[in-house]
SEKOLSE-546290 format. One record per residue (C-alpha): x, y, z; residue in one letter. Coordinates in steps of 0.1 Angstrom, whole numbers, padded with zeros to 4 digits, always signed. Each point is the difference from the previous one (the first is absolute). Layout:
BEGIN
XYZA/...
***
This chain:
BEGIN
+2744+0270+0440X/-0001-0014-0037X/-0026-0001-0023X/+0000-0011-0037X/-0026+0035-0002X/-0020+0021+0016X/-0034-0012-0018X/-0032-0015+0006X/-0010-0040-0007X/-0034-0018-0001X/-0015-0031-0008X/-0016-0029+0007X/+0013-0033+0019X/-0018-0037-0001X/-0008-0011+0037X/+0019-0022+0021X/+0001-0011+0034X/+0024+0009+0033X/+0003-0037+0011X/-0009-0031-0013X/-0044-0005+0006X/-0008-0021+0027X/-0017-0029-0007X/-0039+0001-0009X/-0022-0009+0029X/+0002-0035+0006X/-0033-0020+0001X/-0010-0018+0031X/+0024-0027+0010X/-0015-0031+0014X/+0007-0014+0033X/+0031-0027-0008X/-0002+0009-0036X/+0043-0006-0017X/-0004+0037-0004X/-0005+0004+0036X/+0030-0021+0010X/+0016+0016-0030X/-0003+0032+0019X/+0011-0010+0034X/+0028-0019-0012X/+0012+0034-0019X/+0002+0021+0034X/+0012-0029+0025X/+0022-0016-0019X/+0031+0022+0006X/+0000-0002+0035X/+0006-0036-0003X/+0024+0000-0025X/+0023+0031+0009X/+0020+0009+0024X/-0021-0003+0031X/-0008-0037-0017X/+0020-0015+0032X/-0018+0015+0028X/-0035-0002-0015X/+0009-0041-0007X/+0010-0005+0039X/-0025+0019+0011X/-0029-0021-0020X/+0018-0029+0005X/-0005+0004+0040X/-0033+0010-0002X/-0006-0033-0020X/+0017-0021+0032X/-0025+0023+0021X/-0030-0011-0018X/+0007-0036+0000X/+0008+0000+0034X/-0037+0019+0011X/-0018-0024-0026X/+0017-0028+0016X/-0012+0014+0036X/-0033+0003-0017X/-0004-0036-0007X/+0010-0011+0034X/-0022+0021+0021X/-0028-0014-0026X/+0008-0031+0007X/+0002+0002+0039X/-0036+0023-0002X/-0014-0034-0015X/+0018-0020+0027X/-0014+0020+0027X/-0035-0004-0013X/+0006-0036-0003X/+0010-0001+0037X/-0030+0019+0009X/-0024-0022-0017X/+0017-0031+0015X/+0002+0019+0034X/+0039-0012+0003X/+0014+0027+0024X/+0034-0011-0008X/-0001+0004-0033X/-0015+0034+0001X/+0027+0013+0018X/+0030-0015-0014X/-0018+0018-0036X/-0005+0033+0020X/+0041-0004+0012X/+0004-0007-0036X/-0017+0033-0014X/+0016+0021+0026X/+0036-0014-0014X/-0009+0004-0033X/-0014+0044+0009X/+0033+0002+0016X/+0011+0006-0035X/-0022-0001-0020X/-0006+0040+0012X/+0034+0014-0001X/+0006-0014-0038X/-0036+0014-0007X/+0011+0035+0009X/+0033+0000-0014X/-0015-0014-0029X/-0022+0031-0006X/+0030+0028+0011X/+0023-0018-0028X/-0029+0001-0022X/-0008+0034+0006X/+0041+0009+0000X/+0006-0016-0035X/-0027+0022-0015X/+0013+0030+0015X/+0032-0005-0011X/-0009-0009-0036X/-0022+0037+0001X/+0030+0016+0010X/+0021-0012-0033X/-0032+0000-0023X/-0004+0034+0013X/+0033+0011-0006X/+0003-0014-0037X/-0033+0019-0010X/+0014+0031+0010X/+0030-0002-0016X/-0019-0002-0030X/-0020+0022+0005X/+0023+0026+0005X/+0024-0011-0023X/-0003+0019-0033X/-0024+0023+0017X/-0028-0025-0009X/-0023+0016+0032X/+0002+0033-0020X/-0016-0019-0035X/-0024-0021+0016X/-0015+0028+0024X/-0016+0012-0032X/-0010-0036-0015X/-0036-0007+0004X/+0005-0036-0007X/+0013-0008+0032X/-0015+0016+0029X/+0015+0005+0038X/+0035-0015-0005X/+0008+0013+0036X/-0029-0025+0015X/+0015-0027-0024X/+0036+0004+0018X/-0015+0008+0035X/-0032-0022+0006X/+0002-0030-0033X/+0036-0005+0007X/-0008-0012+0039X/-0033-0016-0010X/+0019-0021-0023X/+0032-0013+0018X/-0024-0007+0030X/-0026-0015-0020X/+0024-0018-0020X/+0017-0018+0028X/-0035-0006+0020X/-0015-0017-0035X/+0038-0018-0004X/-0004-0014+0035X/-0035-0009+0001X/+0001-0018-0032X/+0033-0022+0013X/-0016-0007+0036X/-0034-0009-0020X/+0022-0027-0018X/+0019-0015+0033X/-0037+0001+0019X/-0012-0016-0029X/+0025-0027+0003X/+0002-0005+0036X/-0037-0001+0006X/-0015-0023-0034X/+0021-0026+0016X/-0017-0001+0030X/-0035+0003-0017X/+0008-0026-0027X/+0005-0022+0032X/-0031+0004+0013X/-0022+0005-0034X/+0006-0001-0031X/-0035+0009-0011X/+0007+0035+0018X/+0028+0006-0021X/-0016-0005-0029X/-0028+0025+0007X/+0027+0022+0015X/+0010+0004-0034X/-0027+0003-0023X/-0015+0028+0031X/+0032+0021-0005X/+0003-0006-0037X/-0031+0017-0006X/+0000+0028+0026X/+0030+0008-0013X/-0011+0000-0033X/-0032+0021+0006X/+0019+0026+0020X/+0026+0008-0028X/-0024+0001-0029X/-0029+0020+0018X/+0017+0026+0019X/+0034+0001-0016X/+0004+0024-0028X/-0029+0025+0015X/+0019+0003+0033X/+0036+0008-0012X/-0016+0025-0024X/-0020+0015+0024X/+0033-0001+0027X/+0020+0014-0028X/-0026+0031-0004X/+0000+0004+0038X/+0035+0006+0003X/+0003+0027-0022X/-0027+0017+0011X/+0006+0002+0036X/+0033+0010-0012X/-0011+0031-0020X/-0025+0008+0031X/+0029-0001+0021X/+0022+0023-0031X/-0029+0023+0005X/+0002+0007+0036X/+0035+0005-0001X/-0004+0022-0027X/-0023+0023+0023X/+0027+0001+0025X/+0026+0006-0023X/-0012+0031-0017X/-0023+0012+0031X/+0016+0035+0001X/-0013+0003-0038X/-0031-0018+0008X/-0011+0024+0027X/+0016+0031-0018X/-0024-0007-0027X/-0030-0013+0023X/-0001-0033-0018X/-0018-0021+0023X/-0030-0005-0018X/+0017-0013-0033X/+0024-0018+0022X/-0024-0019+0016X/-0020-0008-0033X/+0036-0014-0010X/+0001-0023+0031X/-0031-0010-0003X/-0001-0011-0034X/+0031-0025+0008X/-0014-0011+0032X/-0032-0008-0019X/+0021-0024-0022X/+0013-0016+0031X/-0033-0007+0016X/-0021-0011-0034X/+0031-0024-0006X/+0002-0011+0038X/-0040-0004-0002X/+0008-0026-0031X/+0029-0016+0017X/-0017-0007+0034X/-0031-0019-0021X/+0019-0021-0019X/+0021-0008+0029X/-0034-0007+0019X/-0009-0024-0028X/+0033-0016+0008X/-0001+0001+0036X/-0031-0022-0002X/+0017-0024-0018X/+0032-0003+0023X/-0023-0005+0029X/-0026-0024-0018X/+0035-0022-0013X/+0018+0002+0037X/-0032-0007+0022X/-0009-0029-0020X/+0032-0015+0007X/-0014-0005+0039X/-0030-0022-0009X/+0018-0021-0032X/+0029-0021+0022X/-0029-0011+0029X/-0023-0010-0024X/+0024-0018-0020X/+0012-0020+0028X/-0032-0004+0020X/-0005-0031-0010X/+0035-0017+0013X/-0002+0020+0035X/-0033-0012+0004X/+0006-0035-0008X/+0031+0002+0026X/+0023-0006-0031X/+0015+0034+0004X/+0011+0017+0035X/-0016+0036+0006X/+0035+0011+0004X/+0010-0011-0031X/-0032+0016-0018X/+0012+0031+0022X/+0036-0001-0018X/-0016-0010-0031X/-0016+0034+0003X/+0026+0019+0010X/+0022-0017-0032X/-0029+0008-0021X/-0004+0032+0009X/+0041+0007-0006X/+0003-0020-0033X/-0033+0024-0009X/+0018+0036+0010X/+0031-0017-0019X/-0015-0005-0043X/-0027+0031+0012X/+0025+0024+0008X/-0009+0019-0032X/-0038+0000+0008X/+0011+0013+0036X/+0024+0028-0011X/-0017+0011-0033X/-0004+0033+0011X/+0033+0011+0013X/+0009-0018-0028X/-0018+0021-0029X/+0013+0032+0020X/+0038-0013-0006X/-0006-0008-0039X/-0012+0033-0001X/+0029+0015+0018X/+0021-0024-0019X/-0011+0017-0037X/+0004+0038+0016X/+0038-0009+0007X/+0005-0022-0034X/-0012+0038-0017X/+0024+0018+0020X/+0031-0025-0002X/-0011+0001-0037X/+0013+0038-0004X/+0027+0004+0029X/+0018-0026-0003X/+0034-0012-0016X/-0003-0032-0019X/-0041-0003+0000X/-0010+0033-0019X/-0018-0006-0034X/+0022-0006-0030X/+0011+0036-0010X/-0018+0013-0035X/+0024+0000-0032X/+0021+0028-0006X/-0017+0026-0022X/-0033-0013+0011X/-0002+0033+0021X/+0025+0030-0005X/+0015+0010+0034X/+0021+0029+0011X/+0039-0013+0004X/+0018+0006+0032X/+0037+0006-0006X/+0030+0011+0024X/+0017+0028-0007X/+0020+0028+0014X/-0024+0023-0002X/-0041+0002-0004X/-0011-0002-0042X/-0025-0002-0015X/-0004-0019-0038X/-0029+0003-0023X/-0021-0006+0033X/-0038-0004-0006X/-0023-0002+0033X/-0036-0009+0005X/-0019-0012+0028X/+0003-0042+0009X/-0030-0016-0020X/-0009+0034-0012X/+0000+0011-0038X/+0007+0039+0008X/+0034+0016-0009X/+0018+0019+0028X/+0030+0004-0016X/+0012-0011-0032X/+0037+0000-0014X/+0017+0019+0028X/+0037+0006+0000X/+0021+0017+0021X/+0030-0005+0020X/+0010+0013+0033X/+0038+0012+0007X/+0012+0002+0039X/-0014+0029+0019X/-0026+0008-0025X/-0037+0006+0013X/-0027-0011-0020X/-0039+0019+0005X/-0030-0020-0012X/-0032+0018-0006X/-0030-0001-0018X/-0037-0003+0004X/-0016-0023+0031X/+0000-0035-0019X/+0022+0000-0028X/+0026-0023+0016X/+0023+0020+0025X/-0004-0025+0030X/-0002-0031-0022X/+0039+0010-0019X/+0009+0002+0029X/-0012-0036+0009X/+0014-0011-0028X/+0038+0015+0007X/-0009-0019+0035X/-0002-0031-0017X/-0036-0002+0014X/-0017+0002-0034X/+0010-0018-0034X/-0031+0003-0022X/+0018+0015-0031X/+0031-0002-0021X/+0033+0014-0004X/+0028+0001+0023X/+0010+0015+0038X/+0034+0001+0008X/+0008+0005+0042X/+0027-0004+0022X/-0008-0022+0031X/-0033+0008+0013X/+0018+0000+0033X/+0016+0030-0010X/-0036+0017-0012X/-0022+0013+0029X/-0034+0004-0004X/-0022+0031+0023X/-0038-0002-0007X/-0025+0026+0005X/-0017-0020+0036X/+0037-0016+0010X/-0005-0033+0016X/+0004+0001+0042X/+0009-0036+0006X/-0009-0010+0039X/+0030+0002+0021X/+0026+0028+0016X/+0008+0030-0016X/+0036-0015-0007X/-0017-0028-0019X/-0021+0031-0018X/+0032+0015-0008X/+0020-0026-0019X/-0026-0020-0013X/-0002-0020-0023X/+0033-0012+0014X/-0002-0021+0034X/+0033+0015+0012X/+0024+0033-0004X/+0038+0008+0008X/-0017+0032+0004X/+0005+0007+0041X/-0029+0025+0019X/+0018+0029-0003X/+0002+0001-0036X/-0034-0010-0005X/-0008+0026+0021X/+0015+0023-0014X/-0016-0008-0037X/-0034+0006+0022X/+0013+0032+0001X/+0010+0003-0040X/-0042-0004-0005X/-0007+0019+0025X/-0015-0019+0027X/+0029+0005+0028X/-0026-0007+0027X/-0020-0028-0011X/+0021-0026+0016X/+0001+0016+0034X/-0037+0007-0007X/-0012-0038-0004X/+0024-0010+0028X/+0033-0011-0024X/+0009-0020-0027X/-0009-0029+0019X/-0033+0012+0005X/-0025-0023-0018X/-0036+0020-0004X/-0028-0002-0030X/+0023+0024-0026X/-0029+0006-0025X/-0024+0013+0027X/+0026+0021+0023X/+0016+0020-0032X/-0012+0018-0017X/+0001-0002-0045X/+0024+0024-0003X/+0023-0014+0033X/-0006-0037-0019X/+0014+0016-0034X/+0031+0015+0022X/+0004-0030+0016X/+0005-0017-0036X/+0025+0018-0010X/+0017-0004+0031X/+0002-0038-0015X/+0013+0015-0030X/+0027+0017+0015X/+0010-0030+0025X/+0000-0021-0033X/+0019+0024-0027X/-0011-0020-0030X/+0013+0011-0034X/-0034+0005-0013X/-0030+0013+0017X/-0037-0004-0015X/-0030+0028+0019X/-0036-0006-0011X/-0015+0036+0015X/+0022-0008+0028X/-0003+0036+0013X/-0034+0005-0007X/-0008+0003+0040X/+0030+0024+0009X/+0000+0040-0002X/+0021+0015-0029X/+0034+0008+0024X/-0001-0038+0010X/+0000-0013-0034X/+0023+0025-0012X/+0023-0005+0028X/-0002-0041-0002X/+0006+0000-0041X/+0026+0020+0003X/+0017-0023+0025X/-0007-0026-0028X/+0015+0015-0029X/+0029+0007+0024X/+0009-0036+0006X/+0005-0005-0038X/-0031-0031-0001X/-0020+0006-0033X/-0034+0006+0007X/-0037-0010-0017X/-0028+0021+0012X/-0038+0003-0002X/-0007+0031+0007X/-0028+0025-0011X/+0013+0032+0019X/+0023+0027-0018X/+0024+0004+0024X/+0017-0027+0000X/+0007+0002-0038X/+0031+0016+0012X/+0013-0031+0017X/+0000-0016-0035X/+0022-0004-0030X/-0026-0013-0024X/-0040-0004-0003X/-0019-0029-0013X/-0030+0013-0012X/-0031-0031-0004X/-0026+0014-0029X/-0023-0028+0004X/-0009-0028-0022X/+0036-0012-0003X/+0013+0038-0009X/+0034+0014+0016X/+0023+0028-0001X/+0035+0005+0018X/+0012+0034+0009X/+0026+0022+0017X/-0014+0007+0037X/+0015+0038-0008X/-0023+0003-0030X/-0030-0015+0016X/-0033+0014+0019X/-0026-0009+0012X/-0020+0038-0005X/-0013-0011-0038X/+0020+0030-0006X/+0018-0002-0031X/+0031-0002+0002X/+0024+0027-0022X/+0021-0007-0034X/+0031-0010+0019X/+0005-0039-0001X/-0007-0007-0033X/-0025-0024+0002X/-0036+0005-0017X/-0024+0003+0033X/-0027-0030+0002X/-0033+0011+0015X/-0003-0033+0023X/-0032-0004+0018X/+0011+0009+0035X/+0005+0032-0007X/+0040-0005+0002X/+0020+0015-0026X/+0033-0013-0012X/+0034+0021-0008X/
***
């Protein structure tokens, strides 16, 4: 390893940001507001122009030529329901049946292309979740965005976005798409029969849905996408928070948590319930309304044409059909008043997903801030890991970690951070990750590929123990015997005949043990043989021959190593020590010279000792 000296550096760094801020919170959108369309047509419209454009066309395209044939139906069983009426009143047997025949015909198929029209309705929408799904997550992963937004507080639950918004809105979006084109074609089909039978009923037709309409969308809008909005992510951190009990429940119980957990619980579900309360009485106010506007709708056509039935101008079918029309025509320019609930839930749903496209994306992220505008830490390749003038701090954090670090790192070397708990250990090692970029200067890698990473808690992923072995790869050229065999290199030679074989697929984090998962991780290591290996306390759980015996098989394979470690034995297994002073403060020394005693060490060496806080003492 290289170093321009073995010295110590400090200083200050301005602030800057890991990623790009998310948008501030948006304010309430209102119901059929441009920015609400803005917003839907910004998540949809890629599935209609790319490259599933040609199935999602035909498949809308035939559920068009459903519709019009079921609205078509629609208008001839009105019409024979006011023909059979007629027949009755007249008491003309013949023409009561020959309408019953005519009905009958008309069910035939009017029930088949009714059902298929809701399981091609219902397939178009899954499909469509399937490839919405699918390009979230490839954004999300991509560029490890899931790791930076997991900390972003200005975005809450992306999972529930992906799982739950994603199938809300590619259902919702083809139900509202559907509805809205039927309401058209009924309106169509049936104003032609009620113009011929009143025009006077039009008329008030109009004005009657006009101002429902009207009523419905400037009362109860705004407040009930808000309040939908709220809803969601709350019952999406309650839902956080009970997973969160079952995820750390050893710990939990361990410690006898119960009491604080349930405080925590409680204070989310409380949220849920007090915005809930809200939600259900405005949406009483509004179910008052809905019924008030539809019930009137069975008194105003009878009174209207009263008068011509009456006189004998107007046959009680027709009045009956009139109805019936009215009554369609109605449903058709009210469909907003009708649906404004579901549809407040969707805009809301629709601005979660706009957020998230916002910052996983390609093409729809927020215009990148000017170069210089905040100093970021370079990512170079190179043959081997360097380090230039790099200063660290913490994303949207003024603190210094590290400032002006250099150091280079030749083939087989082994590099040993220490220093006191919080100066920056874990967080360099982010940053040689590529995880963290708050900072300046420069980090030269080769492929990360060829860099393998071992945490202190290694992640157990569900799925055999072959999967265990050679993650994070899906698949090996490795056969069982040789993975067996490197079982045996950490010594675990009897876990696979233990759990039942590599194909054995069992709950890894609760059947092994810490020390068995840290083994285990290596194992990957080994199956892997990267050039570079990184340990964060990776040996923390294991006794002293263990770790011994599994660096050793490290430095043997020739990888150069990066490790966090606090305990003096495995100094030995090093070739250098990077020592963390704090407040931006470091020193690089010779692992022979080094100790971790606060001895002093002797004249030999020739460098002047630094008394560094840790009690460590360099050569």
């Amino acid at each position: 390893m290289s170093t321009p000296h073995s010295t110590s550096k400090s200083g200050t760094a301005a602030p800057t940001s890991e990623i790009p801020a998310p948008p501030a919170r948006k304010r309430r959108v209102p119901l059929l507001s441009l920015a609400a369309w803005r917003q839907f047509v910004s998540v949809a419209k890629p599935y209609w122009l790319g490259e599933e454009k040609k199935k999602a066309w035909f498949l809308l395209t035939l559920l068009i030529v459903l519709m019009l044939a079921e609205t078509k139906f629609a208008v001839m069983l009105n019409n024979q329901a006011g023909e059979m009426t007629s027949a009755l009143a007249a008491k003309n047997g013949d023409r009561f049946w020959t309408s019953v025949r005519a009905c009958l015909f008309v069910l035939a198929f009017a029930v088949p292309i009714y059902a298929f029209y809701y399981y091609m309705r219902d397939l178009f929408a899954n499909h469509w979740r399937r490839w919405l799904t699918g390009r979230f997550l490839d954004g999300y992963l991509k560029g490890r965005k899931y790791y930076h937004l997991g900390s972003d507080s200005e975005i809450d639950n992306p999972d529930q976005r992906i799982s739950e918004d994603i199938n809300t809105f590619t259902g919702r979006s083809i139900h509202f798409l559907l509805i809205f084109l039927g309401s058209v074609m009924q309106l169509v089909a049936f104003s032609a029969v009620l113009w011929s039978i009143s025009h006077l009923l039009v008329g008030v037709l109009a004005a009657y849905a006009l101002i429902g309409t009207v009523v419905a969308l400037y009362v109860f809008g705004t407040p009930l996408i808000h309040l939908n909005f709220l809803q969601l992510r709350r019952e999406a951190d309650f839902r956080f928070s009970l997973m969160r009990l079952r995820e750390k429940a050893e710990s939990i119980a361990f410690y006898r948590g119960e009491a604080q957990e349930r405080a925590h619980i409680d204070s989310k579900f409380e949220k849920v319930f007090h915005n809930f309360a809200r939600l259900i009485r405005k949406q009483r106010s509004l179910n008052l309304f809905q019924r008030t506007f539809s019930q009137l709708t069975l008194v105003l056509p009878g009174v209207i044409l009263a008068d011509r039935v009456l006189s004998g101008e107007l046959e009680v079918g027709r009045a009956i059909q009139a109805a019936g029309a009215f009554t369609a025509v109605l449903a058709a320019v009210a469909v907003i008043v009708d649906n404004f609930e579901s549809l407040s839930r969707f805009v809301a749903g629709i601005g979660r997903l706009q957020v998230l496209s916002n910052l996983v994306l390609p093409g729809v992220q927020p215009e990148a801030e000017p170069d210089g505008a905040h100093p970021r830490i370079q990512l170079r390749p190179g043959e081997h890991i360097a380090l230039e003038a790099l200063t660290l701090h913490p994303p949207a954090s003024e603190r210094v970690l590290i400032k002006e670090l250099t150091l280079a790192l030749r083939p087989g070397d082994a590099l040993l951070i220490t220093g006191d708990s919080g100066c920056g250990k874990s967080s360099l090692l982010r940053a040689i990750a590529g995880l963290w970029h708050t900072g300046s200067g420069v980090i030269q890698h080769p492929p990360l590929d060829s860099v393998f990473f071992l945490p202190q808690q290694p992640y157990l992923q569900p799925g055999t123990l072959r999967s265990q072995l050679i993650y994070p790869s899906a698949e090996s050229s490795l056969d069982d015997e040789q993975l067996l065999a490197i079982l045996e290199q950490v010594h675990l030679p009897q876990l696979a005949e233990r759990v039942g074989g590599l194909g054995a697929v069992q709950d890894w984090e609760k059947l092994l043990s810490v020390g068995e998962q840290q083994r285990l991780a290596f194992a990957r290591v080994l199956v892997h043989a990267p050039r570079i290996v990184i340990l964060d306390e990776a040996t923390s759980a294991l006794d002293s021959g263990n770790e011994a015996s599994l660096y050793e098989r490290l430095r043997s394979s020739g990888a150069t190593l990066i490790s966090i470690a606090h305990r003096p034995a495995v100094l030995r297994h090093h070739t250098h020590v990077l020592q963390l002073l704090g407040e931006g403060a470091w020193a690089v020394h010779e692992a022979s010279g080094f100790r971790f005693d606060g001895q002093l060490p002797g004249p030999a060496g020739g460098n002047d000792p630094q008394p560094p806080p840790l009690k460590v003492v360099a050569a």
